[in-house]
VMD Tcl script that draws the C-alpha trace (Angstrom):
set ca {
  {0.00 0.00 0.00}
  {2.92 2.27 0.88}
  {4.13 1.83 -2.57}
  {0.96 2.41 -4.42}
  {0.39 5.38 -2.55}
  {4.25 7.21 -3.26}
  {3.32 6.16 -6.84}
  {0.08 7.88 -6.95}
  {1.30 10.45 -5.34}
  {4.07 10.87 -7.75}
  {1.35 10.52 -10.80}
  {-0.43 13.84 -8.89}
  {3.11 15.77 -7.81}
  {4.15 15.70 -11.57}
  {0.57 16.96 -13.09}
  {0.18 19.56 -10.46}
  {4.32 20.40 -11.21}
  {3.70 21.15 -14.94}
  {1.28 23.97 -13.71}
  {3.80 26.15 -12.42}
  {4.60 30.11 -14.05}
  {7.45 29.15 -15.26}
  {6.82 25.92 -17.62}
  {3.12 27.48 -18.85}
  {4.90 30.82 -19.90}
  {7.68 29.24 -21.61}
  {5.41 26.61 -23.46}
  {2.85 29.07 -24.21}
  {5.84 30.83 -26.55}
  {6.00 28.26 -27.86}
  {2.29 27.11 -28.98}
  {1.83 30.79 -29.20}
  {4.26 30.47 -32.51}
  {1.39 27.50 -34.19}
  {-1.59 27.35 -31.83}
  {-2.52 24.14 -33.73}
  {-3.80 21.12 -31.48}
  {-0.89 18.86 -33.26}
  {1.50 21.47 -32.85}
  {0.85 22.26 -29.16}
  {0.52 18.51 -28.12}
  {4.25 18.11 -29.91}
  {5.83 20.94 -28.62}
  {4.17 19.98 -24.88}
  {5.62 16.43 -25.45}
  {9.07 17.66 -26.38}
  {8.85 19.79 -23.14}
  {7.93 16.93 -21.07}
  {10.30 14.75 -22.64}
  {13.03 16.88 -21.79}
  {11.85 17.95 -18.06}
  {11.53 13.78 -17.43}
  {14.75 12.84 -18.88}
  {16.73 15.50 -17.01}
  {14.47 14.71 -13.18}
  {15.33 10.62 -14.10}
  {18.65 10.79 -14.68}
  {19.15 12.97 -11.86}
  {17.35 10.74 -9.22}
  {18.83 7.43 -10.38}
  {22.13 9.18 -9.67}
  {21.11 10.01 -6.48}
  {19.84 6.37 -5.55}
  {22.82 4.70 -6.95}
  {24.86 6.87 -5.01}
  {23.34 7.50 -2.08}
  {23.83 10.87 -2.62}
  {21.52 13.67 -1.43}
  {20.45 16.99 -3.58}
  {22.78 20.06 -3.18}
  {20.56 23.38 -2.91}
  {23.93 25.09 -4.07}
  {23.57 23.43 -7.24}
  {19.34 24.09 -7.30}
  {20.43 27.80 -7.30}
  {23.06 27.66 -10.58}
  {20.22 25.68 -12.12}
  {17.84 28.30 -11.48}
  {19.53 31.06 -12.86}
  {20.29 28.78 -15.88}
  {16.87 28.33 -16.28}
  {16.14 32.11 -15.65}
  {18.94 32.77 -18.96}
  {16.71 30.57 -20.70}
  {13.42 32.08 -20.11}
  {14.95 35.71 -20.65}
  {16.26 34.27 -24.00}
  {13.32 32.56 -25.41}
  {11.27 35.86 -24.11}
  {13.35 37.90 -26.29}
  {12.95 35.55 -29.58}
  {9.13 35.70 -29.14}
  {9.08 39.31 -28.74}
  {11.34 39.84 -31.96}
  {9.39 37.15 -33.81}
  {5.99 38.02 -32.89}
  {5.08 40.48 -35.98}
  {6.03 37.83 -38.69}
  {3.34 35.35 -37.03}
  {0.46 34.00 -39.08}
  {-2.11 31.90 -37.61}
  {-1.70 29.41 -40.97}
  {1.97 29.24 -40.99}
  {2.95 25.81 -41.28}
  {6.32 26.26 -40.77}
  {8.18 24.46 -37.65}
  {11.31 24.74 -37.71}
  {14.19 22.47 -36.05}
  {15.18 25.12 -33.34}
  {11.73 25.09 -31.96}
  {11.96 21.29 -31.43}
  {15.69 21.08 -29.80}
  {14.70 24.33 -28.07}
  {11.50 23.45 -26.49}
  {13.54 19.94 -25.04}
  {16.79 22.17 -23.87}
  {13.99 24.25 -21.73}
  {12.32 21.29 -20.53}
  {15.52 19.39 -19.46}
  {16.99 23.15 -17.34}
  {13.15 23.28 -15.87}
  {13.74 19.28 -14.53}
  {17.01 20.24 -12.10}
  {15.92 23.51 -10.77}
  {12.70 25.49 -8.99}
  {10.62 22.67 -6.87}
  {11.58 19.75 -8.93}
  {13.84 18.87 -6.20}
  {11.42 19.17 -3.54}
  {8.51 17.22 -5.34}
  {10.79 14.28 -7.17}
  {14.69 14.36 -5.92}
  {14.37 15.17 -2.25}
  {11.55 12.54 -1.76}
  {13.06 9.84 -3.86}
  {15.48 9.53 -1.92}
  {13.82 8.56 1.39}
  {12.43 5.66 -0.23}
  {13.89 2.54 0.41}
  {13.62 0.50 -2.28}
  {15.83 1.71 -5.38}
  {13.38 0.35 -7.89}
  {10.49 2.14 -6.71}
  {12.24 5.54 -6.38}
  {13.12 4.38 -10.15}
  {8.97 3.73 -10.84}
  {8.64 7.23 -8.64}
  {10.72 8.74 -11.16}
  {8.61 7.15 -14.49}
  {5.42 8.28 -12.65}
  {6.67 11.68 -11.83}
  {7.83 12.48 -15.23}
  {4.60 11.02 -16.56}
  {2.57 13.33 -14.81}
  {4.45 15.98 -15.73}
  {3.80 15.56 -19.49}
  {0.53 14.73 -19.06}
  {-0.33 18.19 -17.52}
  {1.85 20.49 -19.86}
  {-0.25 18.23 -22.98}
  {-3.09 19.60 -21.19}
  {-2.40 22.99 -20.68}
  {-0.73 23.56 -24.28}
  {-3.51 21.80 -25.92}
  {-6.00 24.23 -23.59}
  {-3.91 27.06 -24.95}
  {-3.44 26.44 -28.19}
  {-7.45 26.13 -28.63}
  {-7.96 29.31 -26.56}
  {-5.22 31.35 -29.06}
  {-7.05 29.42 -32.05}
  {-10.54 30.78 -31.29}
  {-9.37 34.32 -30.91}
  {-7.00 34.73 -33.42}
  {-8.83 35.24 -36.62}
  {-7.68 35.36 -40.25}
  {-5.69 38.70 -39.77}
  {-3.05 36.98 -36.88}
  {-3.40 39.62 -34.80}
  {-4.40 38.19 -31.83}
  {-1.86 35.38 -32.74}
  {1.06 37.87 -32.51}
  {-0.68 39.40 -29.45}
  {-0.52 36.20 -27.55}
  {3.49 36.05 -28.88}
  {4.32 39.47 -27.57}
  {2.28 38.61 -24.53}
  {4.12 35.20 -23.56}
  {7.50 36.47 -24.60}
  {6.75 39.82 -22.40}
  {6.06 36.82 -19.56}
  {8.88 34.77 -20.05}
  {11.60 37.61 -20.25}
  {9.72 38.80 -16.90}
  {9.37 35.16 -14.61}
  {13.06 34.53 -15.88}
  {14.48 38.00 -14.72}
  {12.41 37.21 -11.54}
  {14.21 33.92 -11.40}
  {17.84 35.76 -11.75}
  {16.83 38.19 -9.60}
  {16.22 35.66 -6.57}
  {19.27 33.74 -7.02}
  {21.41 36.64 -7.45}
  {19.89 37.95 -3.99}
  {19.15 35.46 -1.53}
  {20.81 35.77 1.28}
}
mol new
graphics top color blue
foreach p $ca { graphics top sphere $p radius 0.5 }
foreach p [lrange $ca 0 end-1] q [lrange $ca 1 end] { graphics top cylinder $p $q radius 0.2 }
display resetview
């Protein structure tokens, strides 16, 4: 029962994780750049693929080795992850007025870009608290390893939910023109630049 419920709970921990400002904002420039339902649920994948990956291989480390998380390191990862958002805000901002809701280009740096942001998100902000920290008071190895699965699981699982809610909700109002399209863009890449300087801003301060 023990291990049913730190599963579960892991299922429910990764979902709820996906929801947090800094994963919607960045996947939202994203889907913002082709709100299409294929699009969205591929770029949302790619982002989950990359956050899973990057939380897995961390905890298996950490089980092999008995090892425990370093906050030093969650705070280099952060600010990392802050760069990131800064950077991709910028792009969408710059981008934004070449949009068109029927563009059907998607180009290669959107797919290696979207996974680079997922795999920074997976070792910094509450990942730790939610997957690595807790893995590691279980003790059996191979169901921290199933915690892992199930965490990452639930992680994709919400972000496919929340891009595909997104990328209907950008669809409806865009229109033929684009303009709400590029709106959404300016909007999301306005976001991002902001959470990430936000991010900077409390590594580069805490006391």
């Amino acid at each position: 029962m023990t291990g049913l419920l730190a599963l579960g709970t892991a299922l429910v921990l990764g979902f709820l994780h996906a929801l947090e400002v800094d994963h919607m904002v960045a996947v939202t420039a994203f889907v913002s750049r082709r709100p299409t339902v294929p699009a969205a649920l591929a770029f949302s994948l790619r982002w989950g693929l990359g956050h899973s990956l990057a939380v897995f291989a961390a905890g298996a480390i950490l089980l092999a080795t008995g090892l425990r998380w370093s906050p030093g390191l969650s705070g280099v990862l952060e600010a990392a992850v802050g760069v990131a958002l800064v950077a991709v805000g910028i792009w969408s901002l710059r981008t934004a007025r070449n949009l068109h809701p029927q563009d059907p280009g998607e180009h290669g740096e959107h797919r290696h870009g979207i996974t680079s942001i997922g795999l920074l998100h997976g070792l910094a902000g509450s990942s730790a608290v939610v997957a690595l920290i807790p893995v590691t008071l279980l003790e059996d190895n191979w169901l921290g390893l199933a915690y892992l699965v199930l965490f990452g699981a639930g992680v994709t699982a919400g972000m496919m939910v929340f891009a595909l809610v997104a990328a209907m909700a950008i669809r409806k109002t865009a229109g033929e023109s684009g303009l709400w399209t590029r709106r959404v863009a300016s909007y999301a890449g306005i976001a991002s630049a902001g959470v990430g300087l936000w991010w900077i801003g409390r590594v580069v301060f805490a006391e």
